[in-house]
C-alpha positions in Angstrom: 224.5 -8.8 -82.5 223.8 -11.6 -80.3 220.7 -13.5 -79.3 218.8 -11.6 -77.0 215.9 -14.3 -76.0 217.4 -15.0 -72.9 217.3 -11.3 -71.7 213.9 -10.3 -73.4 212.2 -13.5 -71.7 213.2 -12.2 -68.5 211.4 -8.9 -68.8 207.9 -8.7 -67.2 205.5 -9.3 -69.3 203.1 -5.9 -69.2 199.6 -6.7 -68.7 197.1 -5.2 -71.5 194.0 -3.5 -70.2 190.3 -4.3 -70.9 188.2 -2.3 -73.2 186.6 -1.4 -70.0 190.0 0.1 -68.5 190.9 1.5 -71.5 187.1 3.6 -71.8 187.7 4.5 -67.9 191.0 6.0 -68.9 189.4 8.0 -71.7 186.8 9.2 -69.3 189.0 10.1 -66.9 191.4 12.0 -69.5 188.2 13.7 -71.2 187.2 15.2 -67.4 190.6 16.5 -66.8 190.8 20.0 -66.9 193.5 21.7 -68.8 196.8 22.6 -67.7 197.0 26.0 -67.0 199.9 27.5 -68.9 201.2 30.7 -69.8 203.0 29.0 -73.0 201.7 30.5 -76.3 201.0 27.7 -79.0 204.1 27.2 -80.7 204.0 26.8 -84.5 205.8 24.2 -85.7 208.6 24.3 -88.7 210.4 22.0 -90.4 212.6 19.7 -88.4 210.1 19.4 -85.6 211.3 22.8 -84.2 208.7 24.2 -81.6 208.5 28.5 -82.9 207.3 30.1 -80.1 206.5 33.5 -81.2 206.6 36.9 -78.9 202.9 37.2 -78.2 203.6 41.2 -79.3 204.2 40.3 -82.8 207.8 42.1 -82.7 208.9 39.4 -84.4 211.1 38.0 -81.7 210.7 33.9 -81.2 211.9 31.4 -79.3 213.0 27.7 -80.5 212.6 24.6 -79.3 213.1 21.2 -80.3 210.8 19.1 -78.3 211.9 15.4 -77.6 215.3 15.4 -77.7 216.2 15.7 -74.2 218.2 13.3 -73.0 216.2 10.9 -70.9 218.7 9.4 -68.6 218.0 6.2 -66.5 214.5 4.9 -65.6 215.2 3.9 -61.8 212.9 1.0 -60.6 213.5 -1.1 -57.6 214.7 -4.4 -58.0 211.7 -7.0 -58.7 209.9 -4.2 -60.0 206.2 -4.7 -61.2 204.8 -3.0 -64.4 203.1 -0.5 -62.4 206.0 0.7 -60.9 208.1 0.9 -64.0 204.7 2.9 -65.6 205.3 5.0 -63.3 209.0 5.4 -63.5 208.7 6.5 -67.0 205.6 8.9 -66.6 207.3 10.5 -63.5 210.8 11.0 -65.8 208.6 12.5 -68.6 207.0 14.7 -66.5 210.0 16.0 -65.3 211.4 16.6 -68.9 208.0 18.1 -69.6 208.9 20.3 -66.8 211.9 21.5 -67.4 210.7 22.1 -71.4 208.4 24.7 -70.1 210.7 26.6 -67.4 213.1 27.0 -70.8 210.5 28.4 -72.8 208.9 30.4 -70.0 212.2 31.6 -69.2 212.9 32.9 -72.9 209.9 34.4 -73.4 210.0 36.5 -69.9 213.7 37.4 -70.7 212.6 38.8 -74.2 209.3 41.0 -72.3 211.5 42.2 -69.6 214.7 43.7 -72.2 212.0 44.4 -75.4 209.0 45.2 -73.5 209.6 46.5 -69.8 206.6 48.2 -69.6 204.2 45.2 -70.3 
């Protein structure tokens, strides 16, 4: 492998927030209200596979492994700023985060509507 100085000095060098920015953002998370979901809690089993269990107890389940989407390319305009590329990344994870819960939301209603029609 080569030296890579060259290109990691050229990066942007991300600026580290206060104590004070860090507490806001805590606030700030701590007052959010929770996303409203009609995902059960998965159990978890080995291999960090997300069990998400029919909600009937029929036995039926749904698996997911969570995190290994493939994430693609971070877009960012050229001369981007740290704040953009923040929000480059949060946008693309909330688009996998997305699509993670129209599968499982999917799977589940798939299983009601051919196991338990009248429910």
């Amino acid at each position: 492998m080569g030296d890579h100085s060259d290109f990691l000095s050229s990066l942007p060098r991300l600026p580290l927030p206060s104590p004070e920015e860090m507490e806001r953002a805590r606030e700030e998370e701590r007052r959010r209200p929770p996303l409203v979901t009609t995902l059960p809690a998965p159990d978890f089993v080995p291999g960090g596979i997300a069990r998400f269990h029919c909600a009937l107890r029929c036995g039926w389940y749904h698996d997911e492994a969570p995190g290994l989407e493939p994430m693609g390319l971070v877009r960012v305009p050229v001369g981007f700023t740290p704040e953009e590329l923040s929000a480059a990344i949060s946008a693309q994870a909330e688009a996998r985060a997305e699509q993670f819960r129209r599968r499982v939301e999917s799977a589940i209603a798939a299983h009601f509507a051919s196991a338990h029609p009248d429910h």
